[in-house]
C-alpha positions in Angstrom: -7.9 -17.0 12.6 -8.4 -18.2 9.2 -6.2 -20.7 8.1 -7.0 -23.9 9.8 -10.8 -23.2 7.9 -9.4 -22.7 4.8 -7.6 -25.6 4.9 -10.6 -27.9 5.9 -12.4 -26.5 3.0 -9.5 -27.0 0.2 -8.9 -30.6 1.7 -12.9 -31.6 1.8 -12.8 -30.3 -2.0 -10.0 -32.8 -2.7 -6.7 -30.3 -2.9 -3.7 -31.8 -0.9 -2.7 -28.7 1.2 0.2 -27.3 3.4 0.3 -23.9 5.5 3.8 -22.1 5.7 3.1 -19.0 7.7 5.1 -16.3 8.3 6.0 -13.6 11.3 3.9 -11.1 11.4 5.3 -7.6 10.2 6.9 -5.7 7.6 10.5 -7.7 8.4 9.2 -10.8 6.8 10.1 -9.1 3.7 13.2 -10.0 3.7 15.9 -12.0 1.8 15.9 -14.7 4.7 12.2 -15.3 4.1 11.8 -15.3 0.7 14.5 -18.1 0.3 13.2 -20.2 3.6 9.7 -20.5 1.8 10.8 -21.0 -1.7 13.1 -23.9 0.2 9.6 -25.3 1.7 8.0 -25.0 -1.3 10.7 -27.3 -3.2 10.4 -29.8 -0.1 7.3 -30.1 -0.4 7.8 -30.9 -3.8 5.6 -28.1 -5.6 5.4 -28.5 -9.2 3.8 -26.0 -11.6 0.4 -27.6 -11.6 0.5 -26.3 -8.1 -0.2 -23.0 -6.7 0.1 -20.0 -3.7 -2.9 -19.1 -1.8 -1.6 -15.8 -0.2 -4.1 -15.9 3.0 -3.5 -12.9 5.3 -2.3 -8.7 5.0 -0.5 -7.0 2.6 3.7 -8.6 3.9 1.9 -11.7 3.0 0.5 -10.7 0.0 4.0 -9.2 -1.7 5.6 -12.6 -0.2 3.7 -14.9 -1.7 3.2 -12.9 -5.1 6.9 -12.5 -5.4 7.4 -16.8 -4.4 4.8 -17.5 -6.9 6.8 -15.7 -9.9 10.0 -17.0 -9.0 9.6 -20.8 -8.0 10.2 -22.8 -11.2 9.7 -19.6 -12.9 6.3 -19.0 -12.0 2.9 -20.6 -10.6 -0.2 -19.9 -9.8 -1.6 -17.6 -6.8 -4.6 -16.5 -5.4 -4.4 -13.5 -3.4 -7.2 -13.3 -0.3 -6.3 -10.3 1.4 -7.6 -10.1 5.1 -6.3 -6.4 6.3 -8.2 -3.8 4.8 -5.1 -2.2 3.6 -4.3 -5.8 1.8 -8.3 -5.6 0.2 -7.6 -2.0 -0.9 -4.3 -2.1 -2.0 -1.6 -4.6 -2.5 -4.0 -7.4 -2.7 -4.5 -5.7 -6.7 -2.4 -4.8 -9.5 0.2 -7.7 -9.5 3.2 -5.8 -7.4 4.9 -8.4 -5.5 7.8 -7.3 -3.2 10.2 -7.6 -0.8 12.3 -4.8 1.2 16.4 -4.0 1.3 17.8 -2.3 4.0 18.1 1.0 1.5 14.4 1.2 1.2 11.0 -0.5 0.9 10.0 -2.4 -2.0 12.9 -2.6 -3.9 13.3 -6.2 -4.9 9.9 -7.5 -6.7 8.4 -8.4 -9.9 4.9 -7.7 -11.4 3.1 -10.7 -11.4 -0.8 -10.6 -11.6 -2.7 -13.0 -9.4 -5.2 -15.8 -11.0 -7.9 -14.4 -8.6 -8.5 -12.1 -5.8 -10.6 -13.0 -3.4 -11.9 -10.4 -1.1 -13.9 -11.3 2.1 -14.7 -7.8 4.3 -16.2 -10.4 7.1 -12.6 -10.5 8.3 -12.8 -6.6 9.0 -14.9 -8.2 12.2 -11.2 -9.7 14.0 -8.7 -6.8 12.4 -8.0 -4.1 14.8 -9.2 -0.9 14.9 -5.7 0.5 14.4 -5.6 -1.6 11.4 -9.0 -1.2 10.1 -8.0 3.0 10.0 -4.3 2.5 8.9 -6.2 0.8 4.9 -8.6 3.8 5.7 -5.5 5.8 5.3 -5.4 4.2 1.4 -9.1 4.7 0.9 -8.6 8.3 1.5 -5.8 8.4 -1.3 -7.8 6.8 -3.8 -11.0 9.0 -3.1 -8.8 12.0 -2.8 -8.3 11.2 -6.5 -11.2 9.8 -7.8 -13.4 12.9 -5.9 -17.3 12.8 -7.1 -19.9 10.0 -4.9 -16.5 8.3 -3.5 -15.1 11.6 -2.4 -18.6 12.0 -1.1 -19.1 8.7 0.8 -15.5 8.9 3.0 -17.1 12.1 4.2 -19.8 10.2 6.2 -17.4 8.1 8.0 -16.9 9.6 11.4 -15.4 6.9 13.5 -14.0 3.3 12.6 -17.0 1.3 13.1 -18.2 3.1 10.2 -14.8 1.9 8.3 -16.5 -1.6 8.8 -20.2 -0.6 8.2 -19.1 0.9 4.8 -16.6 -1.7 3.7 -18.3 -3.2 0.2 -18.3 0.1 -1.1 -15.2 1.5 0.0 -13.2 -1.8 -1.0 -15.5 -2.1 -4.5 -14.5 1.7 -5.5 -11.2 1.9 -4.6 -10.6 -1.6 -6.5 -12.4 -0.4 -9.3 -10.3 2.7 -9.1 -6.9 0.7 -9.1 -7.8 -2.1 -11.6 -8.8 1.0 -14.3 -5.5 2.1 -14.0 -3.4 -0.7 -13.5 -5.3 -2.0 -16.7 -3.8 0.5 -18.7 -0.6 0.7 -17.1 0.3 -2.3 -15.5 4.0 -1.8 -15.1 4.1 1.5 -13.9 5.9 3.8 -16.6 3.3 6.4 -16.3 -0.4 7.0 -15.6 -0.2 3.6 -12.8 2.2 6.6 -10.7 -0.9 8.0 -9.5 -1.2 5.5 -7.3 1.8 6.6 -5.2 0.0 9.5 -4.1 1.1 10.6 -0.7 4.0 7.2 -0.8 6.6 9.6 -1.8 7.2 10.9 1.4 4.7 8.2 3.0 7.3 5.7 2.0 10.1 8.0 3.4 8.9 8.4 6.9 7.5 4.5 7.3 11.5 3.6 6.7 13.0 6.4 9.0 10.4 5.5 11.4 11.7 1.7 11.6 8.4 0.2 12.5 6.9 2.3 14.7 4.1 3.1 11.6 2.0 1.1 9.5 1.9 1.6 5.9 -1.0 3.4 5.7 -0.1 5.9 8.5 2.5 6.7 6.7 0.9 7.4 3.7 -1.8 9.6 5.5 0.9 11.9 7.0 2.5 11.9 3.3 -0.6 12.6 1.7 -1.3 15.6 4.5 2.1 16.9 4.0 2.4 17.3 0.3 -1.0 18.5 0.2 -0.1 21.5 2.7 3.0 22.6 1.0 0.9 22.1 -2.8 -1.6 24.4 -1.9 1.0 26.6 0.4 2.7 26.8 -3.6 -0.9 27.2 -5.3 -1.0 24.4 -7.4 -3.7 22.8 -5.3 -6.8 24.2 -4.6 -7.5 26.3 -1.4 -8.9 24.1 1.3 -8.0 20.6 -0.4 -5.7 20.0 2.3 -8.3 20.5 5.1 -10.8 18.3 3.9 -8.1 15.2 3.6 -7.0 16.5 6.9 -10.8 16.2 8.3 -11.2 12.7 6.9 -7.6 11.2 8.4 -8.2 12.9 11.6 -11.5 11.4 12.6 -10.1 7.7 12.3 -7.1 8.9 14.4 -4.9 8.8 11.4 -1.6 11.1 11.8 -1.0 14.2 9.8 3.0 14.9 11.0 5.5 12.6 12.5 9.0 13.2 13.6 11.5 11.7 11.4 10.0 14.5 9.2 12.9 16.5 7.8 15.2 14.3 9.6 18.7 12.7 7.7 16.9 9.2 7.8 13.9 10.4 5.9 15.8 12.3 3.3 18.1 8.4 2.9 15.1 6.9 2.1 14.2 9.3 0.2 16.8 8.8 -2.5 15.5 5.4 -2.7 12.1 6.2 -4.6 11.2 4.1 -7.3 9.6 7.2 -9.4 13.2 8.7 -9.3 14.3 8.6 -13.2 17.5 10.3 -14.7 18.2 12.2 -11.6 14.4 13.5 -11.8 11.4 12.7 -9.2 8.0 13.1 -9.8 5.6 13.8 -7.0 1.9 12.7 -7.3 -0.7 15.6 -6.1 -4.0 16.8 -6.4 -5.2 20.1 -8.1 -7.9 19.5 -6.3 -10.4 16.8 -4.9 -10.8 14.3 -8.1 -7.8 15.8 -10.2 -4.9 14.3 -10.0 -1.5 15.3 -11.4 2.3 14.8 -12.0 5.1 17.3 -10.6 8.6 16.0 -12.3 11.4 18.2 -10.7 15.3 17.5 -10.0 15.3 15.7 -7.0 18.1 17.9 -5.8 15.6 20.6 -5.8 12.8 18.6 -4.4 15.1 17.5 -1.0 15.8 21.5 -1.0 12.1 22.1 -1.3 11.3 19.8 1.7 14.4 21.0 4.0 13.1 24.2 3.8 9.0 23.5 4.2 8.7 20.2 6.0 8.2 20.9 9.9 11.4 19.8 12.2 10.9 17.7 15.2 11.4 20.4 18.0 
């Protein structure tokens, strides 16, 4: 939708240009693609006074980060994030990725872009599953941030309001991110917040092979952990139905079958929080406080045996 424009524009201003463009979907992450566009890159004979201009949602985003940092050991790239999820999220904070068959995410570098550019006119072609799936990452951040942002998802009742809203949900949950990854930018502490609701977010979008988008995933992590937190009493009574109320009204899910299944607890294992045998879980006390939870993670995959629902 975008690219033949952007081109125009970049040739007009005198930059020599070429589009490589990927399948759409988490499997572009892959070995295979990384090396077939790093190959195109070196044909086209790319030097380091070039650069990446990562045009598109977050798979494109982590490809094209992770490209930039390894072809002749780094260029430049501008990330301009289309998906809301992208704008939100990956489009920020320098993670660049692609997947293994163990798990998701767990080949990448941290490699900051030169700019982001965010444009929430392109919110006008996503689709409205996509436009609630980076709702579902909206919700995490306000979840943790609470105060006027907690305040503001509350008056979105259905998706066009996702798009009527955008600037200020996209400004606050970058602000959010960007204050965090400032002061932890490669993630050995305070930058896990930002995994809230991944753990087992992450978990399920693996076992479910496809069949969920990043952000769904994360809203029935988010939900999950939340329940069984405040079923414990370390979060707040009613936390969980107030995340609840503001995933459900944008149709996002709250359970999802390969819950508590042996594919779920796999890719479990895989989490990149998982140090010395330990895993910490990301929660809220309550709306605006966010927390740690470090436990074994043999007692953590006993926890969720025991408490996560089974698939009837």
């Amino acid at each position: 939708l975008y690219a033949a424009k952007l081109k125009q524009q970049l040739v007009v201003a005198g930059y020599p240009t070429k589009v490589l463009t990927v399948a759409a979907g988490e499997k572009s992450k892959s070995w295979d693609q990384l090396e077939q566009l790093i190959d195109q890159l070196a044909a086209a004979h790319f030097s380091r006074a070039d650069g990446i201009i990562a045009l598109g949602g977050g798979v494109v985003g982590d490809l094209a980060g992770l490209v930039a940092s390894l072809y002749l050991r780094g260029i430049a790239v501008i990330q301009m994030p289309t998906s809301l999820l992208a704008q939100v999220d990956s489009s920020v904070g320098g993670k660049t990725a692609i997947d293994l068959p163990a798990g998701k995410n767990l080949v990448g570098t941290f490699y900051q872009p030169d700019l982001v550019l965010i444009d929430p006119t392109t919110l006008q072609t996503l689709p409205d599953r996509l436009v609630a799936e980076g709702y579902g990452e909206i919700v995490k951040c306000a979840a943790m941030v609470g105060g006027t942002f907690w305040q503001l998802t509350g008056q979105i009742k259905k998706i066009a309001d996702i798009r009527h809203f955008a600037v200020q949900l996209i400004s606050d949950s970058v602000s959010f991110k960007a204050d965090v990854v400032t002061h932890d930018e490669t993630e050995t502490h305070q930058r896990q917040l930002l995994n809230f609701g991944h753990t087992l977010g992450h978990a399920v979008e693996k076992a479910a092979a496809g069949r969920l988008f990043h952000g769904e995933a994360v809203a029935v992590g988010m939900y999950q952990l939340c329940r069984l937190f405040e079923q414990q009493k370390l979060t707040a009574p009613g936390t969980t139905k107030q995340i609840a109320a503001r995933l459900l009204v944008v149709g996002l899910p709250l359970a999802d079958p390969t819950l508590n299944t042996p594919a779920f607890f796999a890719a479990l294992q895989h989490d990149k929080k998982i140090r010395y045998g330990q895993l910490t879980l990301i929660y809220v006390k309550k709306i605006g406080q966010p927390d740690f939870y470090p436990r074994p993670l043999t007692e953590v995959i006993d926890f969720l045996q025991k408490n996560l629902p089974t698939k009837n």
